[in-house]
C-alpha positions as semicolon CSV with decimal commas, in nm:
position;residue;x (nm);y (nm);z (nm)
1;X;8,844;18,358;7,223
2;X;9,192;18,201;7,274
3;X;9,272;17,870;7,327
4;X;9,341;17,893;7,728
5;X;9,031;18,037;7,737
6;X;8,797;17,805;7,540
7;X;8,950;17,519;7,724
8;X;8,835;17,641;8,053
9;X;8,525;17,784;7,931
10;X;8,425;17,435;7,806
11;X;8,578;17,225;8,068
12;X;8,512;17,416;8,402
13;X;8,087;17,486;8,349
14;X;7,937;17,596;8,623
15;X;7,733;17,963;8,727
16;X;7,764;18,251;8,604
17;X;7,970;18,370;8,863
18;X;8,196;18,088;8,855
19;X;8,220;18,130;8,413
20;X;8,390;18,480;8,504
21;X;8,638;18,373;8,756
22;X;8,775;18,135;8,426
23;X;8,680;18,394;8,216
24;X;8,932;18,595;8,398
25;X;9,165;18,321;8,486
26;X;9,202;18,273;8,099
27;X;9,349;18,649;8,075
28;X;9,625;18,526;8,336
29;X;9,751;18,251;8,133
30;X;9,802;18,457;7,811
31;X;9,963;18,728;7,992
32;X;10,322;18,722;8,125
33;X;10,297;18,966;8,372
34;X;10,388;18,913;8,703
35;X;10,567;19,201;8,824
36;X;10,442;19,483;9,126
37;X;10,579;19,896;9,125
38;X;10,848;19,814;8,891
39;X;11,181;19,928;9,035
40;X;11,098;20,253;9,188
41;X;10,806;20,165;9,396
42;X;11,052;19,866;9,507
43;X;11,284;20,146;9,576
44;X;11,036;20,309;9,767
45;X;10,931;20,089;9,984
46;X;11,256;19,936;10,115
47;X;11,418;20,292;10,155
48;X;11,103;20,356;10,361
49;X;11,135;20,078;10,579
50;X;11,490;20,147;10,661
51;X;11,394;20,419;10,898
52;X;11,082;20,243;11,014
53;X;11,272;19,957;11,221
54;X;11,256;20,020;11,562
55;X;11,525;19,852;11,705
56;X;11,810;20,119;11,649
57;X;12,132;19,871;11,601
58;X;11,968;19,772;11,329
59;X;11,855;20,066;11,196
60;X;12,185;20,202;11,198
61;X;12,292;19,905;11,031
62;X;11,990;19,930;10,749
63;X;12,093;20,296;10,750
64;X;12,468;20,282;10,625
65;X;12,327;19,953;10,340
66;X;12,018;20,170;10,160
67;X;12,193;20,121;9,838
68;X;12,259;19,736;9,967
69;X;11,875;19,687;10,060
70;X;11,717;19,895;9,768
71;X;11,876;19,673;9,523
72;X;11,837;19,359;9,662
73;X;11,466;19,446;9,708
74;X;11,465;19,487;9,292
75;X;11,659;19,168;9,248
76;X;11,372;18,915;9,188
77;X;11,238;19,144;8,901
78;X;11,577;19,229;8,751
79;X;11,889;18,967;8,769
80;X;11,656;18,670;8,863
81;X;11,424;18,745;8,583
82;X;11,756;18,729;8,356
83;X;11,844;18,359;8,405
84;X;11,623;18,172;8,176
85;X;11,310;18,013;8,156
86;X;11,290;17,759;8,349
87;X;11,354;17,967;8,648
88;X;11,120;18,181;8,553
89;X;10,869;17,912;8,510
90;X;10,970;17,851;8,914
91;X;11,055;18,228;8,999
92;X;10,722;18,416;8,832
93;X;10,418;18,221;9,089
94;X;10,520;18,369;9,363
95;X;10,513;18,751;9,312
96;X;10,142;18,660;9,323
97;X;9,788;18,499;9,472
98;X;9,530;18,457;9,227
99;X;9,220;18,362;9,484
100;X;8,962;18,339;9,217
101;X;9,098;18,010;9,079
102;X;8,972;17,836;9,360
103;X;8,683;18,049;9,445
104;X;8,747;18,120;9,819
105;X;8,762;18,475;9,915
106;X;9,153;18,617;10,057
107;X;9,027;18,649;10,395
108;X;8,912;18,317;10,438
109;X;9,196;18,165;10,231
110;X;9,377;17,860;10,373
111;X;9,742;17,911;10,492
112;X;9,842;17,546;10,464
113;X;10,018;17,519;10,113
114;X;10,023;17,134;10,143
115;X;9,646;17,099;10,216
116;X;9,571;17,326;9,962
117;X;9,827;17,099;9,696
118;X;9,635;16,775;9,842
119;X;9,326;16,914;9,778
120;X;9,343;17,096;9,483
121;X;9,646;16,932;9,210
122;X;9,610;16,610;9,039
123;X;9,383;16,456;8,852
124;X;9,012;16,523;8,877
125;X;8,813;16,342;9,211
126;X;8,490;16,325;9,229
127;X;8,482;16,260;9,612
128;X;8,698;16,654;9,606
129;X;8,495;16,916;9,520
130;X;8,630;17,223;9,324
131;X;8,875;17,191;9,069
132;X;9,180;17,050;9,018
133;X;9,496;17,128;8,871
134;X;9,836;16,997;8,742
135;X;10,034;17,229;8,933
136;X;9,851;17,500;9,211
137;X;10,159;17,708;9,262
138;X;10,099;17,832;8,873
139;X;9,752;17,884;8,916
140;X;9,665;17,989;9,200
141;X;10,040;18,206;9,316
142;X;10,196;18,160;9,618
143;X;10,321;18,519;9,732
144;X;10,205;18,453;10,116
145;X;10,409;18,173;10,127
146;X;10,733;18,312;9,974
147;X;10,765;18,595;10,218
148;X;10,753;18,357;10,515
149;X;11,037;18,144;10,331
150;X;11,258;18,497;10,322
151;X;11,136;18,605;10,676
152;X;11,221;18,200;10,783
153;X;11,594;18,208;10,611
154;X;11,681;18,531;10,710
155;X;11,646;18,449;11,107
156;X;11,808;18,145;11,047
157;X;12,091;18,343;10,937
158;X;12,036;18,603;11,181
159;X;12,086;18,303;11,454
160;X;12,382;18,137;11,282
161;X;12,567;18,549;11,301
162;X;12,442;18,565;11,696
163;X;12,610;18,224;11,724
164;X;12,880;18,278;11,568
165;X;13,234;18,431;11,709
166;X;13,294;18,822;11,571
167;X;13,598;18,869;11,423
168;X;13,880;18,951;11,674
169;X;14,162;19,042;11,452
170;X;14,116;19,326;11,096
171;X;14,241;19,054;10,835
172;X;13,962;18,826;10,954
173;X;13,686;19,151;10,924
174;X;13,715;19,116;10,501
175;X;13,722;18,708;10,538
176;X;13,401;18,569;10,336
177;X;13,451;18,247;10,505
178;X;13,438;18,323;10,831
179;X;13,080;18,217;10,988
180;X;13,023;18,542;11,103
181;X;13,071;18,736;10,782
182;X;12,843;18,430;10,591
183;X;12,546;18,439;10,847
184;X;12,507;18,824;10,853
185;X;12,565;18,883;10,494
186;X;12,331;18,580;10,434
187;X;12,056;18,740;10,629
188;X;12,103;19,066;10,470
189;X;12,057;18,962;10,162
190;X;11,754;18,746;10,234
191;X;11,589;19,030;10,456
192;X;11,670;19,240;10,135
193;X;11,518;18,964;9,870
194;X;11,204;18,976;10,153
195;X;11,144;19,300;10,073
196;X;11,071;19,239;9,715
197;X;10,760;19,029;9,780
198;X;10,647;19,214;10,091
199;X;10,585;19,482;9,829
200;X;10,406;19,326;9,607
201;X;10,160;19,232;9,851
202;X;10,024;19,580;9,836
203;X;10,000;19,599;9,449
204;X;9,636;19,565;9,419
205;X;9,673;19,363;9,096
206;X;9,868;19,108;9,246
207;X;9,585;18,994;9,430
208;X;9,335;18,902;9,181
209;X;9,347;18,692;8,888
210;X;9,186;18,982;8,664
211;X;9,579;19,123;8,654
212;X;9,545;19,413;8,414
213;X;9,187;19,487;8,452
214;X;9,070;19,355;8,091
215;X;8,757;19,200;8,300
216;X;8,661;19,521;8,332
217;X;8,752;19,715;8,029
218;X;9,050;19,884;8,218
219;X;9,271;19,671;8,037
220;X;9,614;19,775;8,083
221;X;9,580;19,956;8,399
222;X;9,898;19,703;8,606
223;X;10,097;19,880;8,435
224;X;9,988;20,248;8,396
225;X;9,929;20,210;8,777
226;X;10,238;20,072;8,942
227;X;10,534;20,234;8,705
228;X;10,418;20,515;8,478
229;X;10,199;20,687;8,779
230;X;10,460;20,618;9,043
231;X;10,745;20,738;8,787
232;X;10,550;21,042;8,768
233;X;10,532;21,088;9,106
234;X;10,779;21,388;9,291
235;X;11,081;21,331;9,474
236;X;10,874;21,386;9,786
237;X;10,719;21,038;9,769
238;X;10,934;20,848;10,002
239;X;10,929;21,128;10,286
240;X;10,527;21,096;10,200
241;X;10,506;20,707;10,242
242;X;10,733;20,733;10,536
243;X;10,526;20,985;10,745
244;X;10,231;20,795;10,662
245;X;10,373;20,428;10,711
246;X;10,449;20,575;11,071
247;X;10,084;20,650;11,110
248;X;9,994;20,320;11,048
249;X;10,238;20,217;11,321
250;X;10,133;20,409;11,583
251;X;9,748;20,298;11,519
252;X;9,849;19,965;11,593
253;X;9,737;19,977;11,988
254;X;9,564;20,311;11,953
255;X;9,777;20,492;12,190
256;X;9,547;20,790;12,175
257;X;9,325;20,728;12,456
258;X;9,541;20,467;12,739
259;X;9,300;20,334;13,035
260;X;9,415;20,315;13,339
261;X;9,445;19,929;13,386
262;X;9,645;19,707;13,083
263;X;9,350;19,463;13,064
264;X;9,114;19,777;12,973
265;X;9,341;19,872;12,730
266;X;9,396;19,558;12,551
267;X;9,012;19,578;12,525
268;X;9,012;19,881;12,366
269;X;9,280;19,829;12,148
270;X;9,104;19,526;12,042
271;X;8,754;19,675;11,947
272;X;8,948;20,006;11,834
273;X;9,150;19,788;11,526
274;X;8,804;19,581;11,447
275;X;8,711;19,948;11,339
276;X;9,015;19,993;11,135
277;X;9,098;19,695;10,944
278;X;9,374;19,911;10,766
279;X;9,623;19,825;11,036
280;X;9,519;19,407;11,077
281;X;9,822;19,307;10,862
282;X;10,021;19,473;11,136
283;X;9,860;19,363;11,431
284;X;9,804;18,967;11,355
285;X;10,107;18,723;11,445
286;X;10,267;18,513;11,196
287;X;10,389;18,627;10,873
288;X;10,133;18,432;10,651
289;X;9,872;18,574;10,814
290;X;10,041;18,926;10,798
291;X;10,045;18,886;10,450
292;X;9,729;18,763;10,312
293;X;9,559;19,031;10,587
294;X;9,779;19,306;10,338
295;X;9,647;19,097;10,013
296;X;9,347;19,135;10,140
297;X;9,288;19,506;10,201
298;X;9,500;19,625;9,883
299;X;9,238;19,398;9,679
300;X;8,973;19,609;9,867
301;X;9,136;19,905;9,672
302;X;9,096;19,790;9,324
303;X;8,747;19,949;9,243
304;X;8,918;20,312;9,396
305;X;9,264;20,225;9,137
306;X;8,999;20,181;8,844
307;X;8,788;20,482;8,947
308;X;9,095;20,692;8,922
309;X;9,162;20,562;8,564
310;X;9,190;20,873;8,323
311;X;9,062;20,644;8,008
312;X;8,941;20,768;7,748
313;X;8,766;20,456;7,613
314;X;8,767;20,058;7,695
315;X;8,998;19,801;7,662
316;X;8,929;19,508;7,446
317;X;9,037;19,135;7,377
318;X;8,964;19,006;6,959
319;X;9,026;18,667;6,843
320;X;9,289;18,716;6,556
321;X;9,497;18,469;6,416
322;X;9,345;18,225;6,637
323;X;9,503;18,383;6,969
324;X;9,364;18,680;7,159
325;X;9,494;18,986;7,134
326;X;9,450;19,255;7,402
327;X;9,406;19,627;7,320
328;X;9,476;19,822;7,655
329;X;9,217;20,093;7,750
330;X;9,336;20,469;7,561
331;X;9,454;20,658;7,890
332;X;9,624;20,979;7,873
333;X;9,889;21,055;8,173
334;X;9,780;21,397;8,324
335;X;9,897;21,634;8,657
336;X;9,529;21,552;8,772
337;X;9,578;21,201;8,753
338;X;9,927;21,188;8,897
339;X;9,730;21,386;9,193
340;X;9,381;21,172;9,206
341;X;9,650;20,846;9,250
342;X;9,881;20,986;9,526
343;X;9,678;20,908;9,815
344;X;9,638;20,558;9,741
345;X;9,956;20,509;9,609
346;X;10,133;20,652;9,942
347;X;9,893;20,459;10,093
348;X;9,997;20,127;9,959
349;X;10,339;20,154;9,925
350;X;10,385;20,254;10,337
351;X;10,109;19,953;10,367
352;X;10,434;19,737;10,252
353;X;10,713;19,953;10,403
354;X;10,570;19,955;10,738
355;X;10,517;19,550;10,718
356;X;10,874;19,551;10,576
357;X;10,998;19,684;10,923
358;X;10,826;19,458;11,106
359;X;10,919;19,172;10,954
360;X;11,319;19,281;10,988
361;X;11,274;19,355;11,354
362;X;11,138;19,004;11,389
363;X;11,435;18,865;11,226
364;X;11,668;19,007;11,409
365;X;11,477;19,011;11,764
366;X;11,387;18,603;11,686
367;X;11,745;18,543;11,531
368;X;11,889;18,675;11,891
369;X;11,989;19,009;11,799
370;X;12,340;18,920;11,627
371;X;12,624;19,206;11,712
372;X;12,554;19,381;11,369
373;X;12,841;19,681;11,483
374;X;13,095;19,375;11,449
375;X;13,038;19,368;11,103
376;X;13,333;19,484;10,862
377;X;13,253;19,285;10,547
378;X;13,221;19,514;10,240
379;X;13,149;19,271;9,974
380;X;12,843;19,401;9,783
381;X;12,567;19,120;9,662
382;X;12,534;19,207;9,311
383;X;12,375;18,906;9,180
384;X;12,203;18,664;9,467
385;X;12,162;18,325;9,374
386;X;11,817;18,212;9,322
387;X;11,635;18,091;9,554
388;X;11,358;17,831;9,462
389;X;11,069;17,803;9,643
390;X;11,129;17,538;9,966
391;X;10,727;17,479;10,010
392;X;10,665;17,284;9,700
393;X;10,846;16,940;9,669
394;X;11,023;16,876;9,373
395;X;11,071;17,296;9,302
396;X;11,351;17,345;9,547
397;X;11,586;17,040;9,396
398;X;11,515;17,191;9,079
399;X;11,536;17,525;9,091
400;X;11,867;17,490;9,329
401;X;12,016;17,262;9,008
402;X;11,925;17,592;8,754
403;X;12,021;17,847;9,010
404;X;12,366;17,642;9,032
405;X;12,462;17,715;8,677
406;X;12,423;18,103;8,785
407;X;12,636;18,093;9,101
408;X;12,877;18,357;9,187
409;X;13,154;18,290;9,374
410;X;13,228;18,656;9,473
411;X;12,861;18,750;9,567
């Protein structure tokens, strides 16, 4: 037993229930995982959503930047993870939401960050129950939160390019300072960084604090599931998550069966999705909720991931050295597995793509549809800035100070 995990084995008590929640807890803190589909599910997803917008200007505009969106969608696990570790330290919290550190189930998870920071960081209080930590963010994740920062920026942007005057004459089309050209590459880029953690909101092992499955002797199964299964997959696996992200769209008000009178059908629409919680994450309104609704249902698939694990044995965890060590479940890559995982897989990648869409129709509907055609600029955003976190105080100064070492003037 490793240090992490004898500290909170000894210091947190409690039922038996509560012991495995730390128990688990303790494999997050010696593991630096923190990634979701690696870069082709990324791919996948944001290639997906591309021809899932609805609003056709910008579809058309999505359309002629795939390569722009795909790679910006990959950024936060490539370039980002490149530039050291204190951003890192910032950067790696919010690819994911660890629920069990605090003991309250997703759906019933509290969307206010700063209650949750009041409540839950600082010293221990005996008049708070629970326990208490030095920071939250690295506890407990906050992926929820970091997609509504993107989806918040990028109509910001989108409202700064509908503001803003077009350019009127070609030398001004290639201009990086004109307002125009800033506000809609700005919200590209951030719609594009969006992606990234709108995706791995459907990685079922983002949603739990037992990561990589050593809790339950499927240790090493994050990554096995998310890049060597999906890397296996055929090059049909985008038209796949496509179709089937479109299905989800179209259950969103039932259409199958319209009444006569709208009120009717609001009623049925409403009882219809209570039977088919797959498509809540598309139906509720705000973007937090959006997102812990699609935490929430791709956590729901973890038993169905581990059932579909071709092991051969169990993982383990042995004290050597004074550390643990972690010996990943034996697991041998077969046709019949790549088949057993496509359904799911499809399932939750065009659970991200589909939200994907809706949350770029909402930025540019909400950011007053900017005149995307007007756009000439060609400059290609090869390494975005980081972007620190603007929900925790103290994070964004910080992280804006590191990120400012990295800036590049071209884009």
């Amino acid at each position: 037993m490793g240090k992490n995990m004898r500290k909170f084995l000894n210091t947190r008590g409690g039922s038996a229930a509560h012991a495995l929640s730390v128990l688990v807890l303790a494999f997050v803190l010696d593991s630096s995982m923190a990634r979701a589909w690696e870069s082709r599910g990324h791919h996948v997803i944001c290639e997906s959503a591309v021809f899932l917008v609805e609003n056709q200007e910008l579809q058309k505009f999505l359309r002629e930047r795939i390569q722009t969106m795909v790679h910006l969608c990959n950024i936060p696990d490539s370039y980002w993870r490149s530039l050291g570790s204190e951003v890192s330290q910032i950067g790696s919290p919010t690819h994911y939401i660890y629920p069990e550190v605090i003991g309250t189930p997703i759906r019933d998870f509290p969307l206010d960050f700063a209650k949750l920071r009041e409540q839950y960081e600082g010293a221990p209080d005996p008049s708070r129950p629970g326990p208490r930590f030095a920071s939250l963010a690295k506890e407990l994740g906050t992926l929820w939160w970091r997609a509504d920062q993107f989806v918040r920026r990028a109509t910001e942007s989108a409202r700064t390019a509908a503001a803003a005057k077009a350019p009127s004459r070609k030398e001004e089309e290639q201009q990086a300072e004109l307002p125009f050209n800033q506000a809609v590459y700005e919200m590209t880029v951030n719609m594009g960084l969006l992606g990234h953690f709108v995706g791995d909101g459907s990685m079922p092992f983002h949603s739990t604090a037992d990561l990589d499955g050593y809790a339950q002797n499927h240790g090493g199964i994050h990554k096995f599931y998310e890049t060597t299964v999906v890397n296996a997959e055929d090059e049909k696996l985008t038209a796949d998550v496509v179709a089937r992200a479109r299905q989800l769209m179209a259950e969103i008000d039932h259409p199958a069966k319209k009444p006569k009178k709208k009120t009717q059908r609001n009623a049925k629409a409403e009882k219809y999705a209570a039977k088919m919680p797959e498509v809540q994450f598309l139906r509720l309104p705000t973007p937090l909720e959006k997102m812990r609704a699609l935490s929430a249902i791709s956590a729901d698939d973890i038993a169905t991931v581990l059932q579909n694990d071709p092991t051969t044995g169990k993982s383990s965890v042995k004290l050597e050295n004074g550390k643990d060590t972690e010996y990943p479940a034996p697991r041998t890559l077969s046709p019949k597995a790549v088949a057993n995982y496509r359904p799911i897989i499809v399932e939750h990648l065009a659970r991200s793509a589909a939200l994907l869409a809706q949350f770029w129709d909402l930025v540019f509907t909400q950011g007053g549809n900017p005149k995307l055609s007007e756009y000439k600029y060609w400059q290609f955003p090869f390494k975005p800035e980081f972007v620190p976190p603007d929900y925790i105080p103290g994070e964004s100064v910080a992280g804006e100070q590191r990120a400012g070492e990295q800036k590049n003037p071209t884009h």
